[in-house]
Phi, psi and omega in degrees: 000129188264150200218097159320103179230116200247154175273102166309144188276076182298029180266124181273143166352145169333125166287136169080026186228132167262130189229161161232140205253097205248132129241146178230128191221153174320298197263348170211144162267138185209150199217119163247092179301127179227142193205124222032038188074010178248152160300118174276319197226142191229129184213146177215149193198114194242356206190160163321156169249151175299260181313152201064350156283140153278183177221108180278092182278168174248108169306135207219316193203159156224109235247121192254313170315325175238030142083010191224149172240148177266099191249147174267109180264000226031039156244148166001264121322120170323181179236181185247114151267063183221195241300347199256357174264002183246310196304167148323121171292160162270202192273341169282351155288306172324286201306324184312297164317320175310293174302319187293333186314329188283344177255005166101022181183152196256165230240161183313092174309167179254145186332116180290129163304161135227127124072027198058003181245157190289109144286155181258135164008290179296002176260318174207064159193099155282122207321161170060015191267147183250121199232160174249129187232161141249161200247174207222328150241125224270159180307108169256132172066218176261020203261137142271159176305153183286128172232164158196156203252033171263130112323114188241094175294152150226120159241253182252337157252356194225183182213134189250118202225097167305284180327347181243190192215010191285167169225088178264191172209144203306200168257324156321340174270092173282332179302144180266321192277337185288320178299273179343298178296328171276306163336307204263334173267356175254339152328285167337290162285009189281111185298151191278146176098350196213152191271150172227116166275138178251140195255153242271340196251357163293336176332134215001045175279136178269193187298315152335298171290320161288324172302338163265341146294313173326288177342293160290342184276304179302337184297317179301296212298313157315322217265322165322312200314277173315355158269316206280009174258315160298336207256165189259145178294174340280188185145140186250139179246345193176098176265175200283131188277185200294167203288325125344290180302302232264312173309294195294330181307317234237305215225349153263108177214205227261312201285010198264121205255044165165140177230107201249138167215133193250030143266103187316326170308308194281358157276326171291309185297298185305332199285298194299332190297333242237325172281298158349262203283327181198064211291343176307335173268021169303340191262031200220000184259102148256181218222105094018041215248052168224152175342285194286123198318122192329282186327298178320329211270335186277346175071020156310292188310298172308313176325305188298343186254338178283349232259299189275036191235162183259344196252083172300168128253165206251154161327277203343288201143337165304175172217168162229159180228130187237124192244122187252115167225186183315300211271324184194174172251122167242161189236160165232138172227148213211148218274326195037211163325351196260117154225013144108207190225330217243293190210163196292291177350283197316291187323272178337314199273317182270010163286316175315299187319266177337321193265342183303304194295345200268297189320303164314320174250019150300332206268296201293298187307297198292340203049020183315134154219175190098221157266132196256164163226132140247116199252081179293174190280153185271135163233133191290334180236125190313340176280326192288305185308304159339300197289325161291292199297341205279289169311283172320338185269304207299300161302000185281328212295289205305359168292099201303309247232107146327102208258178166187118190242140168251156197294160184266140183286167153319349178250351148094042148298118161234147197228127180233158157216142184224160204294173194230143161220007179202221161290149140282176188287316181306296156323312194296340217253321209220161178241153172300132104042068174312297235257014143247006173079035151103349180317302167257173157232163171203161198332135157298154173283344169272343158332295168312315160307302178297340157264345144306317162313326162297288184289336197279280196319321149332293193293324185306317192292311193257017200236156152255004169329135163308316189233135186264143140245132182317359211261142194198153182316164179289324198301333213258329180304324182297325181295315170315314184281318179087152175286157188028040186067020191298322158314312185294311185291317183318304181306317206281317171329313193265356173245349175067039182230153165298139185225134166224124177289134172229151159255182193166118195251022164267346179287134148291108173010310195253006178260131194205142176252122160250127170242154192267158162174210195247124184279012162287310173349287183291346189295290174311308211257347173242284185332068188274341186274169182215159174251137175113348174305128160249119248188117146304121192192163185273110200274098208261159163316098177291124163300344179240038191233137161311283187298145175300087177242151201241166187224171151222159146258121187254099164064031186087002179260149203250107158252098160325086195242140204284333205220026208248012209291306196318332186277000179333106178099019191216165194248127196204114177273142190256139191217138196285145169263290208220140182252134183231192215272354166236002182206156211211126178252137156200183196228175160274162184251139157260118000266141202304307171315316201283310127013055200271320194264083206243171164222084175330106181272000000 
């Protein structure tokens, strides 16, 4: 067997340059931002996104104790409503929001007023009333989404705010004649009845260019209207757009000197968007065309795997351990291998530095929110703690993600926080543990399925073998296979080799063998089943069905079966219909009992 053997290019982007970093695949988008030759950001996106869509929801309950109603939008969990997410915002909320906007999500309201007295809940929300919310925060844990009925459009300069009737300018724009001047061209565009915020990337934008923005958020906005006058609660009206559209809108803007994406369709797709929105930076698109899968090649994919380890290390020989729960984030830094040149003092303070700066682009990369503690090494003289928090604030500002740092305490304690608005990349990645009863986590299966997938197209490149075979736990073969195998024929399409899946529920989860080999082989030694074979076996829960649908396993081969729900959990004969080379369609024979000539697998 001849073997290509090529060294993957463990290179992350050009140093001193920011670049974003596109892979696109059928079941996921991932977005990397790099900045100074390091990864700052990280985006994964396996689904519609949550935040920024709407919704015409139904009020289900109402809490006059917590100043809050519960509406059903149709997701999973009701969402959390309250009461200061329902009133008009003013024009120092608008801008506020405007500004939050650069982080995907508006900031908390403060208790709402009438007439000088505080309103309550029960003022202006009734059980059964059907309302248009957008949500500002995604479901986490056992929490449902944050919604509010302030409506926030954002387009690549403006912000469309219906409910108000203000003209702000985001907070981030510090110069006052430059504020002035964006103050004064979104009066001009400003549509009548509806508020306009102008956002950090309108900064020396003319008139034209907000006006054509103006534009397109009122046409979305209409078009909102006007669904949301038809449709019945619950019903999603105007979902958030994909995470490809959101990078360029948000995050290619001047200083980003490339933008690489290695799909061709989504590349075509970025070009027009990129003519939309910003056309001087169309000669900044590139097209992606060499073998070896982007991410591997930019040295993303190592970033990713250090990303789920808890123990980062520093240049120095320090280290940080960062413990993620419910309730909070702790970062602990710690001197490790580093023990310096001069004095214990000398150590301790460039260990602090180094962990300031790691610590800022841990938060951003991981996307921690909520409350943070970092229990920097204790230092003895107040210009060294100055000298730490100084590095840590100085490194926030580039954080896109509202921050608030408080002083280092006597125990050398720091306690911060930064908004949260969703999953971290950790949540997104990982599952609770079977094999600690929920304690730890480890890779999801389809996390896994997508990176088996990942290393098979690698080997496909370097090998000429005719055939792969497969084995890996059933949970991550159901993903790998897909309903009604549909991934597996995509896969076998695209690398253009015979593939045969086996499961074995003694491999660890995150563990899976591929061998290359001849597919007459694989043929003789695993196609041990026949169609038309009847065959007994313990009939389990297809996982990738809506609808009560069963799956069985014959030796690790996976049978799909059409009419088997009723037997979930019971031993059942099965009689195989159609066979491919990692699945199988069958059915139960009826009645099942009855049945003598099966052959027990």
């Amino acid at each position: 067997m001849a073997r290509r053997s090529r060294r993957p290019e463990s290179t992350t982007a050009n140093s001193g340059a920011k670049e974003i970093i596109v892979n696109v695949s059928p079941r996921e988008d991932r977005v990397a931002i790099i900045e100074n030759g390091q990864l700052a950001e990280l985006y994964i996106e396996r689904e519609e996104r949550v935040v920024g869509s709407i919704y015409k929801g139904k009020v289900v309950n109402v809490l006059p104790g917590m100043d809050a109603a519960f509406v059903d939008i149709g997701l999973e969990k009701n969402a959390f409503l309250y009461v200061g997410d329902i009133l008009p915002s003013s024009e120092e909320e608008a801008e506020a929001v405007a500004t939050e906007m650069e982080a995907g999500a508006a900031p908390p309201p403060p208790p709402p007023r009438r007439n000088g007295r505080r309103t309550g809940i029960k003022d202006v929300a009734k059980v059964g009333q059907q309302i248009l919310v957008q949500v500002v925060k995604a479901p986490r844990g056992t929490k449902g989404a944050r919604v509010s009925t302030r409506i926030s459009l954002p387009g690549r300069y403006l912000v469309l705010m219906p409910d108000t009737d203000h003209v702000g300018v985001s907070r981030k724009i510090d110069e006052e004649a430059e504020r002035d001047r964006l103050k004064q061209l979104a009066h001009q565009v400003k549509p009548q009845g509806c508020g306009l915020i102008v956002r950090t990337e309108a900064e020396g934008r003319g008139l034209d260019e907000l006006k054509n923005d103006a534009e397109f958020l009122v046409k979305l906005w209409q078009t909102i209207q006007e669904r949301a006058k038809s449709a019945t609660a619950p019903a999603v009206i105007h979902t958030e757009l994909s995470l490809l559209f959101r990078t360029v809108r948000d995050s290619f803007v001047s200083d980003v000197s490339k933008f690489i994406v290695d799909s061709p369709s989504a590349y075509e797709k970025i070009l027009e968007l990129v003519e939309m929105l910003s056309p001087r930076l169309k000669s900044r698109v590139e097209l992606y065309r060499k073998r070896d899968p982007i991410f591997h090649h930019f040295g993303i994919d190592q970033e990713i795997e250090r990303l789920l380890r808890p123990r980062i290390w520093l240049k120095s020989g320090g280290y940080l351990v960062i413990d993620e729960s419910e309730a909070l984030t702790t970062i602990d830094v710690n001197t490790g291998k580093f023990i310096g040149s001069t004095s214990l003092a000398d150590t301790i303070l460039r260990t602090n530095l180094e962990a300031a700066s790691e610590v800022a682009r841990q938060l951003r990369l991981r996307d921690i929110g909520g409350i943070i503690i970092i229990d920097f090494i204790d230092m003895d003289t107040k210009k060294d703690k100055d000298a730490v928090m100084a590095a840590l604030k100085n490194e926030l500002t580039r954080d896109r993600a509202r921050t608030k740092v408080a002083h280092i305490s006597p125990l050398g304690l720091v306690e911060m926080t930064r908004k949260r608005t969703g999953e971290t990349i950790i949540d997104q990645m990982t599952s609770h543990c079977p094999y600690c009863a929920g304690r730890g986590k480890i890779l999801s299966p389809e996390t896994v399925s997508m990176r088996c997938e990942r290393d098979l197209g690698k080997m496909a490149a370097e090998v000429d073998d005719e055939a792969f075979m497969i084995t890996m736990h059933p949970d991550v073969a159901y993903m790998f296979i897909g309903a009604g195998g549909d991934n597996i024929q995509r896969l076998e399409e695209t690398i253009h080799r015979a593939i045969y899946v086996r499961s074995d529920d003694s491999i660890h989860r995150e563990h899976y063998r591929i061998v290359p080999g001849d597919m007459q082989e694989m043929d003789r030694q695993l196609q041990r089943i026949k169609p038309r074979q009847i065959v007994e076996l313990p009939i389990v829960k297809h996982p990738l069905t809506q609808a009560p649908r069963a799956a069985a396993w014959a030796d690790g081969y996976l049978i799909d079966l059409e009419n088997a729900a009723p037997f979930i959990g019971e031993r059942a004969k099965v009689r195989v219909r159609k066979m491919n080379r990692s699945f199988a369609i069958g059915e139960v024979v009826l009645p099942a009992k009855v049945v003598d000539k099966s052959e027990p697998i």
